[in-house]
C-alpha positions as CSV (number, residue, x, y, z in Angstrom):
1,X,-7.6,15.4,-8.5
2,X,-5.8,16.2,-11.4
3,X,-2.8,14.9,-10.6
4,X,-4.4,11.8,-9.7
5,X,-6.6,11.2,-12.8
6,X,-3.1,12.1,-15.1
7,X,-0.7,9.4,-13.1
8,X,-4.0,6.5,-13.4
9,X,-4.9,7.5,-16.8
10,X,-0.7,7.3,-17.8
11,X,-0.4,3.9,-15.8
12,X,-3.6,2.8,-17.9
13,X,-1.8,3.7,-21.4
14,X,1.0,2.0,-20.6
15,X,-1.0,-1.2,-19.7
16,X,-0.4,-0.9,-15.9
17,X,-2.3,-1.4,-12.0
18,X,-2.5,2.4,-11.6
19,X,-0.1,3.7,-8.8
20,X,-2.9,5.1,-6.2
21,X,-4.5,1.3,-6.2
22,X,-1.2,0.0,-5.2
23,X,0.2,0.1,-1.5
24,X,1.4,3.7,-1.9
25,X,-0.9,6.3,0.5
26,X,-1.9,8.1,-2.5
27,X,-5.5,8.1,-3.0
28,X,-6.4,8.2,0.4
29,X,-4.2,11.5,1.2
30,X,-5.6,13.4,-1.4
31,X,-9.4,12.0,-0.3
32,X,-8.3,13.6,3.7
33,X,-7.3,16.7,1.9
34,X,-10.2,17.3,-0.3
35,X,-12.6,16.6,2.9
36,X,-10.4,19.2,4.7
37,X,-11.3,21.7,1.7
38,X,-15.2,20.6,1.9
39,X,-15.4,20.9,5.4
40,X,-14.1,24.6,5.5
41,X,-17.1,25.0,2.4
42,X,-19.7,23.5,4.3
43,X,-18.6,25.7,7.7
44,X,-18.4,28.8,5.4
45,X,-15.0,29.3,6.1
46,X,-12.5,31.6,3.9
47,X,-11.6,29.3,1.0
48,X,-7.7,30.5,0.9
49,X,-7.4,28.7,4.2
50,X,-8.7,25.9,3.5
51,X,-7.1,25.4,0.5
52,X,-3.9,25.8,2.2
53,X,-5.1,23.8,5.3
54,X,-6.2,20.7,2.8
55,X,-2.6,21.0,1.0
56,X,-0.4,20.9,3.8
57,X,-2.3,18.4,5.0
58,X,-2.1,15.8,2.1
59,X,1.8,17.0,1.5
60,X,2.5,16.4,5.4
61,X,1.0,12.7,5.6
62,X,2.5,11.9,2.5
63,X,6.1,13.1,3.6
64,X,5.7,11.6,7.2
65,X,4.5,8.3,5.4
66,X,7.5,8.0,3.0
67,X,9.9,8.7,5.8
68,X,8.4,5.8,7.8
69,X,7.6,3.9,5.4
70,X,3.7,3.4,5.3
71,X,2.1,1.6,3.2
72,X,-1.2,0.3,2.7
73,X,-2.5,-3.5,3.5
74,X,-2.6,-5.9,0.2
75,X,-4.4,-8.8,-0.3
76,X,-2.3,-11.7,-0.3
């Protein structure tokens, strides 16, 4: 969350679209890992795991999307 509210509120300073409303999978990693990390609270499980279970997640979609090249649909 942090690192996303820092990179939009820089873009916004420097008068640009932030990154994570662009085509990038930014915003929408982060959201999977977050609900990975809310699950585990709402199931009561240990909150190291899911912490780690929510990170690899978002770091694994976003290293398997870069190396294939995903990118989200744009309005044309």
């Amino acid at each position: 969350m942090t690192g996303i509210g820092g990179g939009v509120l820089r873009d916004i300073l420097v008068n640009e679209i932030p990154t994570v409303l662009r085509a990038e999978l930014y915003a929408i990693v982060a959201l999977a890992g977050a609900l990975v990390v809310v699950a585990g609270d709402v199931f009561h499980f240990p909150p190291a795991a899911t912490t780690v279970a929510g990170a690899v997640l978002c770091f694994s979609i976003r290293m398997i999307a870069i190396r294939r090249g995903w990118h989200l649909p744009t309005a044309t």
